[in-house]
VOVO-701760 format. One record per residue: x, y negated, z of N, C-alpha, C, O in turn. Coordinates in steps of 0.001 Angstrom, whole numbers, padded with zeros to 6 digits, always signed. Layout:
BEGIN
XYZXYZXYZXYZ
...
END
This chain:
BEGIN
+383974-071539+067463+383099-071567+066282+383493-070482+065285+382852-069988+064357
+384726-070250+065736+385017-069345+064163+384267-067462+064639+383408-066779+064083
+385176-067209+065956+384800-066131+066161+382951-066197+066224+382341-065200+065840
+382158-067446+066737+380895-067342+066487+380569-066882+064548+379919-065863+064315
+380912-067446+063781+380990-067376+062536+381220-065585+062324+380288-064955+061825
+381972-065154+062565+382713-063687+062392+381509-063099+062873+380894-062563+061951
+380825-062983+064220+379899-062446+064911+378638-062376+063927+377887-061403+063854
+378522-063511+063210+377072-063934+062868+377390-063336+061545+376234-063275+061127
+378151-062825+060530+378428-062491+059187+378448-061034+059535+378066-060375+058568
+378748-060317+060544+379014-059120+060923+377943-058680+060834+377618-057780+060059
+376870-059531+062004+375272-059190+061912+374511-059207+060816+373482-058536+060735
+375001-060075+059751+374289-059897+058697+374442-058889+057528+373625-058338+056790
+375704-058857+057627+376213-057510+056748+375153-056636+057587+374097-056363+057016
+375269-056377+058331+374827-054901+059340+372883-054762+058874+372075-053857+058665
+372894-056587+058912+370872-056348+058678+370498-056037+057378+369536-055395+056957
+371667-056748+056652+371236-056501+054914+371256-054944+054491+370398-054353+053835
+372495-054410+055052+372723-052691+054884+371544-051899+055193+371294-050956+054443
+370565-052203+056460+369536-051854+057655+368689-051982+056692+368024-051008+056341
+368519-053525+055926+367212-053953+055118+367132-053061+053747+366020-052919+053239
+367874-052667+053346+368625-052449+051553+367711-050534+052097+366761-049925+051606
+368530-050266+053126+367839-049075+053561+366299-048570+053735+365532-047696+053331
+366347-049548+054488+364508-049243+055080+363576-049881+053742+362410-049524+053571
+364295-050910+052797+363277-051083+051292+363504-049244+050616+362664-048344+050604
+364345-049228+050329+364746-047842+049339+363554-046883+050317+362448-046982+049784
+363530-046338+051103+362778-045590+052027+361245-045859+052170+360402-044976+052326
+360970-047368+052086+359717-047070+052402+359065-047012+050781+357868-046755+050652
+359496-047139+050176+359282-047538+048640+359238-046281+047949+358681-046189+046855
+360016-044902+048748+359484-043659+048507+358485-042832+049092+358265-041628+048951
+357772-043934+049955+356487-043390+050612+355114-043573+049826+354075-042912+049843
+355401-044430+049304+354129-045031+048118+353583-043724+047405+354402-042934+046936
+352726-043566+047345+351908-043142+046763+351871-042885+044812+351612-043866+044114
+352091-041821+044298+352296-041959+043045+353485-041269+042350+354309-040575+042945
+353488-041536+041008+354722-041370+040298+354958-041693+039218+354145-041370+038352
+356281-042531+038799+356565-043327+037900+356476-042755+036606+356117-043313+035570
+356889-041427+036797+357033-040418+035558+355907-040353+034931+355813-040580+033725
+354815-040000+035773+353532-039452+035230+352933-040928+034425+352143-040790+033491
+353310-042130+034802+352944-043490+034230+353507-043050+033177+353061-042384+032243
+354568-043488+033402+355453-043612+031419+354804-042236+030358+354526-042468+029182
+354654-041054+030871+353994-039984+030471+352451-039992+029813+351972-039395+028849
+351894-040947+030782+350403-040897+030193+349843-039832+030836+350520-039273+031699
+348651-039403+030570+347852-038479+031268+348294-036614+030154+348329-035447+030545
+348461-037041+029207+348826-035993+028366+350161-035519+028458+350318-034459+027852
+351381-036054+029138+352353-035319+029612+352522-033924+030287+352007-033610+031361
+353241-033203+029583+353261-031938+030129+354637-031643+031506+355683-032247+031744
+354091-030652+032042+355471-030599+033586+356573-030704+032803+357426-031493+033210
+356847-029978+031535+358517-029732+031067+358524-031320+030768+359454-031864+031365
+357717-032231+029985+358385-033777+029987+357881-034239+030919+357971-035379+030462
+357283-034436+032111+357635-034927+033251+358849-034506+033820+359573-035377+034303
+359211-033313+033852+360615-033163+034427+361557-033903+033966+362430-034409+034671
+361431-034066+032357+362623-034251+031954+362295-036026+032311+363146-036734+032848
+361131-036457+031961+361421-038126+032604+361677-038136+033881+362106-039246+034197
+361597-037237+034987+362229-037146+036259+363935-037529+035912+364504-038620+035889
+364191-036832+035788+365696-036348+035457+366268-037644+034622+367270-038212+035059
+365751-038026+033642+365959-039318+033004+366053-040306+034440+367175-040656+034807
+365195-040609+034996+365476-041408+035907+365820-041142+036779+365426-041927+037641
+366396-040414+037139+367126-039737+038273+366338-039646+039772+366915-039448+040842
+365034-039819+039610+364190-038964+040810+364283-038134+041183+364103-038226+042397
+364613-036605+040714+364529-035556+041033+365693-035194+041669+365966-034013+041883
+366566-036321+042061+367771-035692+042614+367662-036508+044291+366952-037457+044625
+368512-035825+044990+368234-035943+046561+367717-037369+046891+367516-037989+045846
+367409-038161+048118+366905-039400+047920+368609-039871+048521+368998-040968+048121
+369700-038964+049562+370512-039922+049901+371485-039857+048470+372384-040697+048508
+371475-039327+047682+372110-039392+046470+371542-040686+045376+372298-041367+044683
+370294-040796+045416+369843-041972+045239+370137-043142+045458+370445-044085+044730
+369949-042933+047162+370285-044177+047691+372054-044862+047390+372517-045984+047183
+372390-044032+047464+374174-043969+047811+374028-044980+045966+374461-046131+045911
+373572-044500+045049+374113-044653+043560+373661-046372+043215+374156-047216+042468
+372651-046385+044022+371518-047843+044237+372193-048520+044894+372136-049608+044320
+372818-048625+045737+373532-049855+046440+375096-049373+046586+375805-049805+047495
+375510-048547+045718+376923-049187+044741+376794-049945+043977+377687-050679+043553
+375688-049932+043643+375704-050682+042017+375109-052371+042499+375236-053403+041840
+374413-052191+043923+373897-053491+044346+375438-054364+044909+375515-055592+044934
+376467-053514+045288+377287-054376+046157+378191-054471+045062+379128-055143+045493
+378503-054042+043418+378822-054441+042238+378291-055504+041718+378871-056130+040831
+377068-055870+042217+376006-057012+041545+375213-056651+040451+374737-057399+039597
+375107-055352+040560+374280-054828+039901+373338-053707+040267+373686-052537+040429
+371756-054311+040415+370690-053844+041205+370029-052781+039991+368839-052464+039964
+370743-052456+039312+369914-050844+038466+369223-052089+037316+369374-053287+037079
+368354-050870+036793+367830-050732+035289+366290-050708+035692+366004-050173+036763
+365109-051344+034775+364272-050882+034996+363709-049325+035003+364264-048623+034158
+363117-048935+035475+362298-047473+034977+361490-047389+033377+361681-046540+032506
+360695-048382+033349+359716-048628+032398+360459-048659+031020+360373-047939+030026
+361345-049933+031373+361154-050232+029664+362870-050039+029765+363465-049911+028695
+363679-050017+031071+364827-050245+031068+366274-051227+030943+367503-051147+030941
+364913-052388+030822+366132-053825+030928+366776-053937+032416+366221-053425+033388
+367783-054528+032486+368268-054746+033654+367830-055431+034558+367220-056415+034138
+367897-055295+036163+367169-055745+036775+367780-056983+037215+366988-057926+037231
+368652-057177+037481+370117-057981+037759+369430-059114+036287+368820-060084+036737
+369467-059077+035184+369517-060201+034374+367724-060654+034247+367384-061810+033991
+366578-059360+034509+365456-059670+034752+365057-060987+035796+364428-061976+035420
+365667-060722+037458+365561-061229+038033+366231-062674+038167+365962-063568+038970
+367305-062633+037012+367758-064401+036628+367023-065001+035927+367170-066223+035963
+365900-064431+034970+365623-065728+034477+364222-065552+034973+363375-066245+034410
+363753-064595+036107+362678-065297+036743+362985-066136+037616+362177-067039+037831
+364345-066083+038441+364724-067596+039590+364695-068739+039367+364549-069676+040151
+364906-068729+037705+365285-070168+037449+364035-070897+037337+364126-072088+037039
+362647-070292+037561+361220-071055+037889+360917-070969+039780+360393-071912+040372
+361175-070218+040195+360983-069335+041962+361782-070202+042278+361270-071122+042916
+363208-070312+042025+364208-071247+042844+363776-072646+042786+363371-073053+043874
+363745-073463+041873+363500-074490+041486+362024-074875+042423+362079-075967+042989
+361307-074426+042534+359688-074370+043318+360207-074379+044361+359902-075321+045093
+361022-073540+044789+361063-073400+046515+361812-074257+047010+361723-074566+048198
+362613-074749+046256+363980-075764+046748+363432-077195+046328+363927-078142+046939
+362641-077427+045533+361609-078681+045362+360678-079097+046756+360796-079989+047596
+360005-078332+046618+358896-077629+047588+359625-078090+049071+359177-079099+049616
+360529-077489+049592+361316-077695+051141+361656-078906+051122+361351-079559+052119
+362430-079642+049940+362744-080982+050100+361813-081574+050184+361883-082032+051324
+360601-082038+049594+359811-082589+049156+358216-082984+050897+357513-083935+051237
+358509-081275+051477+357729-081360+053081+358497-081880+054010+358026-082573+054912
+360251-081504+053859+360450-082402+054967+360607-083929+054466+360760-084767+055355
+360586-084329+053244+360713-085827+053434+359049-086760+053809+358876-087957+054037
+358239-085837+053756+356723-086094+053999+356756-085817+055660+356266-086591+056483
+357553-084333+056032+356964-083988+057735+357768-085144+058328+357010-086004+058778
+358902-085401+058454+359708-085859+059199+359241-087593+059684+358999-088113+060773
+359269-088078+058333+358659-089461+058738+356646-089465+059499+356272-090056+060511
+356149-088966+058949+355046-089076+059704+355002-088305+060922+354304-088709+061852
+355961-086776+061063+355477-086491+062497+356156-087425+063697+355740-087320+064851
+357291-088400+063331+357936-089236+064011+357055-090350+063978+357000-090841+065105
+356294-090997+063107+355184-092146+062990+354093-091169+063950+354248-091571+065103
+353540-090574+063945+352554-089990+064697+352575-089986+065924+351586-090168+066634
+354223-089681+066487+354498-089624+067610+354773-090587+068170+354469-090555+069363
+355529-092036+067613+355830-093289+067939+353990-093953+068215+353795-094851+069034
+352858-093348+067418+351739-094214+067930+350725-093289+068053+349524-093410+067812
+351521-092111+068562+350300-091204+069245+349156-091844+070409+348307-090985+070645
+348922-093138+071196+347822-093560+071499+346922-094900+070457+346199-095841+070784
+347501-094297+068881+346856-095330+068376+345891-094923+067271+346226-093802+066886
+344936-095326+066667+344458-094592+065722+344724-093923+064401+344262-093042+063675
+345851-094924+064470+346543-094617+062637+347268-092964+062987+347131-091972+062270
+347959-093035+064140+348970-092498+065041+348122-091085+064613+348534-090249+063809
+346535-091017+065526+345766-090040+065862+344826-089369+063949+344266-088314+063652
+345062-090412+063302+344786-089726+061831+345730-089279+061414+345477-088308+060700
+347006-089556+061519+348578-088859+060699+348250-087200+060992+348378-086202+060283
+347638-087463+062752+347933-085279+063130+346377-085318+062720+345763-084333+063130
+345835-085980+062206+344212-084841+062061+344683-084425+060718+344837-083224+060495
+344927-085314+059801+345526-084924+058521+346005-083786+058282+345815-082992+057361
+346901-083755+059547+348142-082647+059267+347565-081152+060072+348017-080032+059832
+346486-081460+061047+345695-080075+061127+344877-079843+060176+345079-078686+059809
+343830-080451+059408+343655-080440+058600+344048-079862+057046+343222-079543+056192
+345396-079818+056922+346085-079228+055742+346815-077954+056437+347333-076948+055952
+346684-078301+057459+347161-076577+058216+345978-075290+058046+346204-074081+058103
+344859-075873+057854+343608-075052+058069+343130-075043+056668+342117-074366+056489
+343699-075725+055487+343200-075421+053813+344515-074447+053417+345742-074514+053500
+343560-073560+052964+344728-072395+052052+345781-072839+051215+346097-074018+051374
+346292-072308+050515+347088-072708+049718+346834-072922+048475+347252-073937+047919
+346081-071964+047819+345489-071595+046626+344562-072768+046616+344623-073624+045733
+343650-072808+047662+342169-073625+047486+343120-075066+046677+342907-075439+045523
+344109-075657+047577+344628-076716+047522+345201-077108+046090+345081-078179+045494
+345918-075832+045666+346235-075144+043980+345483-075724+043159+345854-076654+042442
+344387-075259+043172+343423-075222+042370+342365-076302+042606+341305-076134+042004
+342505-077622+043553+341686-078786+043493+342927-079390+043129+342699-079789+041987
+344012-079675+043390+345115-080325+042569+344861-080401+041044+344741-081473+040451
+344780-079033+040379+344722-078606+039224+343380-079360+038543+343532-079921+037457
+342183-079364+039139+341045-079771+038769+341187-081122+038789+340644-081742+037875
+341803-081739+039638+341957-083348+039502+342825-083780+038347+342441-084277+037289
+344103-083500+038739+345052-083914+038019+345091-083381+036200+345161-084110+035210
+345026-082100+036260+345230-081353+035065+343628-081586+033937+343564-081929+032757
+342778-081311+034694+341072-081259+034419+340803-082249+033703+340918-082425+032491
+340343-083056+034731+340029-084972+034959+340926-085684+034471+340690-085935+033289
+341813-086106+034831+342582-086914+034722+343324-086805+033420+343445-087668+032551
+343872-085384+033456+344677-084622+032136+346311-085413+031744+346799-085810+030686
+346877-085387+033377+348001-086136+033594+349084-084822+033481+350071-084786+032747
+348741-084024+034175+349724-082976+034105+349218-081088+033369+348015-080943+033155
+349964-080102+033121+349918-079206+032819+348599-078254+034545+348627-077995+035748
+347800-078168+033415+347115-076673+034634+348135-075639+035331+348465-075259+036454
+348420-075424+034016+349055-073727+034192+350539-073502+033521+350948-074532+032985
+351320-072526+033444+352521-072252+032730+353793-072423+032822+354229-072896+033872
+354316-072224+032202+355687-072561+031869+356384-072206+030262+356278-071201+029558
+357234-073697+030024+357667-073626+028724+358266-072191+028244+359238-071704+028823
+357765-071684+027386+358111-070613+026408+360150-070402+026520+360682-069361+026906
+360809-071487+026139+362282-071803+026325+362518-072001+027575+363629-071736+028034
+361628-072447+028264+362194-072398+029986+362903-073960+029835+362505-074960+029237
+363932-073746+030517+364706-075321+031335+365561-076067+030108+366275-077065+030209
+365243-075203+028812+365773-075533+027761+365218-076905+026856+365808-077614+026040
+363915-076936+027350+363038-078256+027434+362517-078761+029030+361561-078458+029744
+363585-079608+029151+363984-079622+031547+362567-080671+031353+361823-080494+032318
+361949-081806+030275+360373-082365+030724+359608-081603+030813+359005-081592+031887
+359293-080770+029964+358191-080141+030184+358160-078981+031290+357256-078740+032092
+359534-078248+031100+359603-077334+032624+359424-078129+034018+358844-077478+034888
+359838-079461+034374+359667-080620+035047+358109-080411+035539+357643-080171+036653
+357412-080628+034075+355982-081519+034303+355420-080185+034504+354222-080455+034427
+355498-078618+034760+354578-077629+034528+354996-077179+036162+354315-076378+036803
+356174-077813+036675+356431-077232+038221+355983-078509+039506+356137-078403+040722
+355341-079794+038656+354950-080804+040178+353654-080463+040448+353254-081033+041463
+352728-079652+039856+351368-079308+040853+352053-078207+041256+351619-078057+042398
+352857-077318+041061+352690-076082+041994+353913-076593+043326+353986-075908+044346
+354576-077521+043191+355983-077861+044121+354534-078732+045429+354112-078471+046555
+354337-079515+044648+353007-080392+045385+352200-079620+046697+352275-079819+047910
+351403-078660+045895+351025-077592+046661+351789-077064+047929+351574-077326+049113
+352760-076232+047350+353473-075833+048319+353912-077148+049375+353438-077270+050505
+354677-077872+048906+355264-079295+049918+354008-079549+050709+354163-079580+051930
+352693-079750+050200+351935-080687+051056+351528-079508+052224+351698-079717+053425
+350866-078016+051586+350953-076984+053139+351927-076978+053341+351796-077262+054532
+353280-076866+053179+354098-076568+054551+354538-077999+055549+354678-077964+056772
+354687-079094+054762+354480-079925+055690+353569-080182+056552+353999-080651+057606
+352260-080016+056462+351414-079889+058055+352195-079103+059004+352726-079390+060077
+352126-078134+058382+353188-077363+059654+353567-078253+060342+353192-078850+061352
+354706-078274+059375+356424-079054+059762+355890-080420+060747+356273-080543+061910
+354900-081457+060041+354647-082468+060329+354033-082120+062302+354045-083060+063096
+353626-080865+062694+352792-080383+063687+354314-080588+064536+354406-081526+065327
+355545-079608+064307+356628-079485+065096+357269-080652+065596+357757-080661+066726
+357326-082307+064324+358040-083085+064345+357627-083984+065845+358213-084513+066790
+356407-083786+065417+355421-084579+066464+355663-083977+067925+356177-084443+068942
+355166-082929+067656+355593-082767+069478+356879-082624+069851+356975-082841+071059
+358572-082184+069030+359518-082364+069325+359756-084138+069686+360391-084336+070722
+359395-085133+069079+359251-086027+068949+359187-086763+070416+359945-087351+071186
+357882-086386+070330+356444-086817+071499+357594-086820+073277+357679-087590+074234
+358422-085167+072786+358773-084567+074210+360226-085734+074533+360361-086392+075565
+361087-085731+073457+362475-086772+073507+361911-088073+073953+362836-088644+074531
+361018-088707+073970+360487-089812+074125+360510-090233+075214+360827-091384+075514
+360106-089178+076127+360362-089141+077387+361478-088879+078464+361374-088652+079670
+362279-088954+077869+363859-088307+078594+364136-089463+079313+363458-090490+079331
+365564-089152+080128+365956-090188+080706+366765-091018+079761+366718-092248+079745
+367513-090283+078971+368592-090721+077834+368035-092073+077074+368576-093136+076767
+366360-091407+076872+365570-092617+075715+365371-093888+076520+365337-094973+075940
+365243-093797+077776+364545-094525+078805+365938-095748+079465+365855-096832+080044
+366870-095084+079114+368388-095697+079362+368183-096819+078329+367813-097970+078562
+368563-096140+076875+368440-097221+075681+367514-098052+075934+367901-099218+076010
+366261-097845+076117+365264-098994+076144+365473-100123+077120+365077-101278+076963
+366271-099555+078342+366428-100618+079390+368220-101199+079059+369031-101637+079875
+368336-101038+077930+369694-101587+077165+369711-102309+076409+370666-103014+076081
+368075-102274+075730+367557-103748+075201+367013-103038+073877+366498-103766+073028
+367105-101476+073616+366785-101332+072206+365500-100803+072270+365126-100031+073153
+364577-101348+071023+363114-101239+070495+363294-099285+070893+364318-098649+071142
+361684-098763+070795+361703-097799+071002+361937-096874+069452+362532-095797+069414
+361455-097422+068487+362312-097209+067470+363738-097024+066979+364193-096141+066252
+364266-097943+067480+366005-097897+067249+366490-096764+068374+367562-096166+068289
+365604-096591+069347+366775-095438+070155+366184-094276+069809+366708-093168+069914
+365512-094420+069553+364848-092959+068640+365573-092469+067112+365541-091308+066703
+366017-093256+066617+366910-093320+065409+368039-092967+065765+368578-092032+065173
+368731-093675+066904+369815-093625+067696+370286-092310+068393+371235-091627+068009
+369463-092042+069510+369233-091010+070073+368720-089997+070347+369206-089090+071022
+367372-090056+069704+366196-089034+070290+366107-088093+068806+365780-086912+068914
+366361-088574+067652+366141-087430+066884+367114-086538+066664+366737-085540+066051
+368670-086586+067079+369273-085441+067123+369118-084106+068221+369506-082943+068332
+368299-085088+068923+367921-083940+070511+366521-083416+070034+365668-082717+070581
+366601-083965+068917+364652-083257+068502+364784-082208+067423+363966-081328+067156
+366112-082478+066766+366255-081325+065339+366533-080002+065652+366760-079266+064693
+366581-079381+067106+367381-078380+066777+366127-077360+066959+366252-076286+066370
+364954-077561+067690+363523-076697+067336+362824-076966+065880+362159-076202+065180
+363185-078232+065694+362159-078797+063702+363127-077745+063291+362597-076716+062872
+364792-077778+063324+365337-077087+062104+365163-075214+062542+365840-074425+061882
+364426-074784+063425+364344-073877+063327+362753-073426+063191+362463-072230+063155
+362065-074134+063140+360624-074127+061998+361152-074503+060880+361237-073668+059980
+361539-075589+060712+361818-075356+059035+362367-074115+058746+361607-073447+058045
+363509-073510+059054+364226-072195+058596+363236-071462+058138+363187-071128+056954
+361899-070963+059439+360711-070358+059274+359778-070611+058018+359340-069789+057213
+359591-072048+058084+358897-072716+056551+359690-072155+055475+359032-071340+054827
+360900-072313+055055+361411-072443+054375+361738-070591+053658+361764-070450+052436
+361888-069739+054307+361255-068533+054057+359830-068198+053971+359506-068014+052798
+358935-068066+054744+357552-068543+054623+357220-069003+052735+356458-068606+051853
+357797-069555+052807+357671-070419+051337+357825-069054+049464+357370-069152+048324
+358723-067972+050206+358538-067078+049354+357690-066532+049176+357247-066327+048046
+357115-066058+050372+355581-065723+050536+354372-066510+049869+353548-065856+049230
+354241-067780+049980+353477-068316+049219+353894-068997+048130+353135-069912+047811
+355142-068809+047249+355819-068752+046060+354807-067706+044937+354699-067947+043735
+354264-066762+045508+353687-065581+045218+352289-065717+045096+351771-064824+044426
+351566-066529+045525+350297-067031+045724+350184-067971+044556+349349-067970+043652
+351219-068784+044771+351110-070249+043914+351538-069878+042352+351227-070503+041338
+352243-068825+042448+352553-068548+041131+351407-067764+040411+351172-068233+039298
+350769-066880+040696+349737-066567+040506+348698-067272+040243+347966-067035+039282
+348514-068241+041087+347529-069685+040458+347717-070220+039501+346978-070403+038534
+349033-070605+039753+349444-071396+038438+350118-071007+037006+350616-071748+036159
+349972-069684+037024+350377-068365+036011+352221-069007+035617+352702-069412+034559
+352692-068882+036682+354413-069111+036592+355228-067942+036599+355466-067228+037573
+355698-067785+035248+356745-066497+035466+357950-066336+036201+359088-066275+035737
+357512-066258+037673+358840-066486+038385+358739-064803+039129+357930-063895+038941
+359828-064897+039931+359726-063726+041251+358619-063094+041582+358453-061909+041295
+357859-063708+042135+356449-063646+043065+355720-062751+042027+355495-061560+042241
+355320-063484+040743+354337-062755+039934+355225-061545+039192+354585-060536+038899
+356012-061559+039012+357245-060315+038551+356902-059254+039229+356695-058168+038687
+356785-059513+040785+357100-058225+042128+355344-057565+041979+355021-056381+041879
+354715-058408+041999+353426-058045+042123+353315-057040+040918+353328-055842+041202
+353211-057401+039649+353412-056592+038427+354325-055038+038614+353848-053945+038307
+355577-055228+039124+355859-054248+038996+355533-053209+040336+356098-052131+040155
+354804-053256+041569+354492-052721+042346+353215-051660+041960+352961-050512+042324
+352523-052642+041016+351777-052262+040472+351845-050981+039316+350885-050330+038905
+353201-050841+038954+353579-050483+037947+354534-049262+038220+354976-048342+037532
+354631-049584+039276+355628-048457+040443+356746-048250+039922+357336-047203+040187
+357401-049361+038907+358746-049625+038755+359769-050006+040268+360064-051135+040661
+360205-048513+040986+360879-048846+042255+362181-049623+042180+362616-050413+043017
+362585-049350+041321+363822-050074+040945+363878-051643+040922+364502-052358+041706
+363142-052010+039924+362644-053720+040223+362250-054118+041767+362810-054864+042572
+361212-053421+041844+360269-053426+043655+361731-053604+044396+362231-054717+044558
+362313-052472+044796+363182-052429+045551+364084-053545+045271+364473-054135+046279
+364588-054054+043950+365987-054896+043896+365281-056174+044613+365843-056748+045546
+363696-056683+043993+363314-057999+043802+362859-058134+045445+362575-059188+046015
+362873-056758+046045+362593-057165+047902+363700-057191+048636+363721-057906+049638
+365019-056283+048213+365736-057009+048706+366337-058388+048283+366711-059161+049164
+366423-058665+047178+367065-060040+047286+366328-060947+047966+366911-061959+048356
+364968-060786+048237+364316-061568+048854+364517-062164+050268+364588-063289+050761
+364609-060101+050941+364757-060153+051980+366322-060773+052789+366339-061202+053942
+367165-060714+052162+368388-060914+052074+368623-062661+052122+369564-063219+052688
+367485-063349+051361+367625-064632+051076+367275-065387+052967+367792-066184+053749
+366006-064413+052880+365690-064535+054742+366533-064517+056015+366712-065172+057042
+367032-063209+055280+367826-063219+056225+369672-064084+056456+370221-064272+057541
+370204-064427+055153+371125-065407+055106+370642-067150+055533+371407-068078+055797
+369153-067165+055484+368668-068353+055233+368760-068817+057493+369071-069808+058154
+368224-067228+057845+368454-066988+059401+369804-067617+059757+369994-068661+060380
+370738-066739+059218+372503-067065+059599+372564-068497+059451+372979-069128+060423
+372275-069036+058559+371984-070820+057941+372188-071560+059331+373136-072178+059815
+370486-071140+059923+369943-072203+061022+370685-072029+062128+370764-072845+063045
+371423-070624+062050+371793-070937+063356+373046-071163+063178+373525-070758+064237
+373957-071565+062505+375057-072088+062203+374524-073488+062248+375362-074092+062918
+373609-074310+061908+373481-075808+061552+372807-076165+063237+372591-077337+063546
+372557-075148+064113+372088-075802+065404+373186-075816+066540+373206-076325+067661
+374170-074994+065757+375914-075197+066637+376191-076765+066409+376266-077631+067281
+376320-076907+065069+376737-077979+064575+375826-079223+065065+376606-080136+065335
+374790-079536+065239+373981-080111+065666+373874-079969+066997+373066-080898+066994
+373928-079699+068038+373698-079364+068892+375309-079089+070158+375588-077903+070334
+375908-079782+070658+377088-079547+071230+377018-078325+072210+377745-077332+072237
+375971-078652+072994+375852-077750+074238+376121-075726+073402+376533-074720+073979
+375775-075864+072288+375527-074059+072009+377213-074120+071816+377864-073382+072555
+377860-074881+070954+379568-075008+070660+380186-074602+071898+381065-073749+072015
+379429-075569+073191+380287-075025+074254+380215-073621+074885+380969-073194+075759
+379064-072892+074232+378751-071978+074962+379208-070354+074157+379060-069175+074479
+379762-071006+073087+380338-069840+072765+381758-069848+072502+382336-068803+072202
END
């Protein structure tokens, strides 16, 4: 396990370095220039140069690169272009809305996927059984947004139980109201990614059911329930926990959607803004940490399917 451990940290150093690279690179293919923004249309070449030079564009790109991820493996991802706040303290107090959503959000689908795709599968020839998965194709095939925004109309509209839109001005400094402005957008997210999830549980489920192992217990006297509790769902987690891994990244992606719906100043709506804005510095820091989160979130699953799973322990 350990030298597996060593192997798997090696690879990730190696993808994050690979990733940190190919963001900086493709991010100088874009189209545009930051200078000529901050400049306005009435900027002349001598102050475009010199806002070149201010931001240090005009100098080689591996000199660039090299100055950009010293300062990233310091913990410090640069300065904006624009206005020049830091990107490093920018990107903290947009997490503390992005994190909170996404880590709500994952808990919240598997405690919804897990029990029904296992109920689904325990009475997959029954009707209740056969509505749990229409449900759950069903919410596989509604967007995310659509779902956003009939949440919002019920709850927020009609009802006028919770916040439409926002987030507190002070942030987590008032934790009810930051609370009550993140359960339609956590909602959202939890209820699409659990169809997913709820899709995997079921047929991992469906397949253990049938083993010889399950078929032992039952002729040992235990309900098909109890050996399924017993036995069959540790032989079922190690494909769910590697869709979830998938969900659970996935989830940044539509972090970005939902925030936008629900006008949340987190990550998602940050990156969009400044892409827009061709602040590379932000772009670049706020994709790699992203990408980085993916890819540690990778190293995660497959460390928790050693552990789960004896046969991979023996095999390395």
């Amino acid at each position: 396990m350990a030298l597996f451990l060593l192997r798997r940290l090696t690879l990730l150093a190696v993808a994050l370095s690979g990733t940190s690279l190919l963001v900086f690179l493709l991010l100088r293919l874009l189209p545009g220039d930051v200078a000529a923004i901050i400049g306005g249309v009435e900027a002349t070449p001598e102050q475009l140069a010199t806002l070149r030079a201010r931001l240090g564009t005009d100098r080689p790109l591996p000199a660039q690169y090299a100055s950009w991820a010293g300062g990233v493996l310091a913990g410090d991802f640069g300065h904006s272009m624009l206005n020049g706040v830091s990107v490093t303290d920018e990107l903290g107090r947009k997490l503390v809305v992005t994190l909170p959503l996404t880590l709500a959000a994952s808990v919240l689908a598997v405690l919804l996927a897990v029990p029904l795709g296992c109920y689904a599968a325990l009475r997959h020839r029954s009707r209740d059984g056969a509505a749990v998965s229409a449900v759950g194709q069903l919410g596989i095939a509604v967007p995310s947004f659509w779902l956003g925004i009939m949440l919002a109309a019920l709850f927020a509209v009609e009802l006028r139980l919770l916040p439409a839109q926002g987030f507190p001005v002070d942030g987590w400094a008032e934790p009810a109201a930051a609370a009550r402005s993140l359960i339609l957008p956590v909602a959202t997210l939890a209820l699409a990614q659990s169809a997913v999830l709820l899709r995997f549980v079921r047929s991992a489920t469906l397949e253990v059911l049938h083993a010889d192992y399950m078929r032992t217990a039952r002729a040992k006297g235990r309900t098909l329930a109890s050996a399924l509790l017993r036995h069959g769902l540790r032989n079922a987690a190690p494909p769910v926990i590697s869709v979830l891994g998938v969900q659970i990244a996935s989830l940044v992606v539509g972090a970005v959607v939902i925030e936008q719906t629900f006008t949340l100043p987190g990550v998602g709506k940050m990156l969009l803004a400044d892409v827009g804005n061709r602040d590379l510095v932000k772009v670049q820091g706020t994709v790699l940490l992203l990408s980085g989160f993916v890819l540690v979130l990778g190293a995660a699953v497959d460390v928790v399917h050693r552990l789960v799973d004896p046969r991979l322990r023996a095999a390395t």
